[in-house]
C-alpha positions, 0 to 999 in steps of 0.5 A, a space after each residue: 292885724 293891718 298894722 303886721 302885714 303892713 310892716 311885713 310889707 315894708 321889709 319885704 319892699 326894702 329887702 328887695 330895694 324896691 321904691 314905693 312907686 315901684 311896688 305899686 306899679 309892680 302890683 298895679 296899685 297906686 302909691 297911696 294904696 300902697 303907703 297907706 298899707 305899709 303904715 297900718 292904715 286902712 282895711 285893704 282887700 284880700 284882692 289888693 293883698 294878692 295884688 301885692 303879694 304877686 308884687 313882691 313875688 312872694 304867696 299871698 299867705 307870707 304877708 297874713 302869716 299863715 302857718 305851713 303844715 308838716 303833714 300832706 292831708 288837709 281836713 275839710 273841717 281843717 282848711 286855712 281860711 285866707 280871707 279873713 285875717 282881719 281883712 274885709 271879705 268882697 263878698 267871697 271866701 279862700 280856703 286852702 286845700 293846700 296843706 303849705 305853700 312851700 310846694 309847686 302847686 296851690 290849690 284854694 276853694 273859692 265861695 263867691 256871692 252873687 255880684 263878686 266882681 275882681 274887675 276893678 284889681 285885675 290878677 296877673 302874676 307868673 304861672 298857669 291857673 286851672 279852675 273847675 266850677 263846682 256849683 253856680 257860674 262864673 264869668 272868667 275874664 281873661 285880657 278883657 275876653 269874658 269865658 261864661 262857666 257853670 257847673 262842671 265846666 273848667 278853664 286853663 289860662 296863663 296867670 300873665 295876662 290880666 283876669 278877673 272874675 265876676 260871679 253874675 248868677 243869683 246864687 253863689 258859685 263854688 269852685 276849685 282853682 290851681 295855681 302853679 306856682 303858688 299864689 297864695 
């Protein structure tokens, strides 16, 4: 699987006549990073997916090749993981709620472990976030200024600045997040 979307990857970079050093500092990633990947070695994280996901400017779900559904209703026992891909997990999980990425919004259920901690690839991409904490707490972290959540609370933040997530709690945290555009 690593060996696909390193090739998808590839095409996507030279489609749009991107060097390596600038896709790496476009993902804030370093070159060996992101050579590593184009060249099938490795296990990369969902997190450095999307970091190079929001590189290319295209959803995260183009480079793990998930498939769009035609129909708007997504079944809960129907939902497309998208960290799992072959792709080591971080102590969390993505589900789409989303039935495609071709529309305007993305909407994803996140289970977070205790200690999941994004810090070390900071997100930034275009559009706006919106998450609401359905279970456990949350640390939202936006331009390195820490927003404590817990059940029930929500949070709206533009997705340009760089955030990361930290779940600090002994159990783990669900929660719903928005994104506009799509960034899965």
């Amino acid at each position: 699987m690593v060996a696909v979307v390193g090739t998808t990857v590839r095409s996507l970079r030279k489609d749009r006549a991107l060097t390596l050093d600038q896709l790496a500092e476009r993902s804030s990633l370093s070159v060996g990073v992101v050579s590593q990947l184009e060249r099938g070695i490795g296990n990369p994280s969902f997190a450095t997916l999307v970091q190079l996901a929001h590189g290319l400017d295209v959803p995260v779900g183009r480079l793990l090749l998930i498939n769009e559904s035609s129909s708007p209703v997504v079944r809960a026992d129907e939902r497309k993981r998208i960290d799992g891909h072959g792709m080591r997990s971080e102590r969390v999980s993505y589900e789409m709620l989303t039935p495609n990425l071709s529309g305007q919004i993305g909407a994803t259920l996140v289970t977070s472990q205790p200690g999941h901690d994004t810090s070390a690839t900071p997100f930034r991409h275009n559009g706006e976030e919106f998450g609401i904490v359905l279970s456990g707490q949350l640390e939202v972290y936006i331009d390195g200024t820490r927003h404590q959540l817990f059940a029930g609370d929500s949070i709206l933040f533009s997705s340009t600045v760089p955030h990361w997530f930290v779940n600090p709690g002994p159990e783990d945290t669900t929660a719903i997040w928005v994104n506009t555009p799509p960034s899965w």
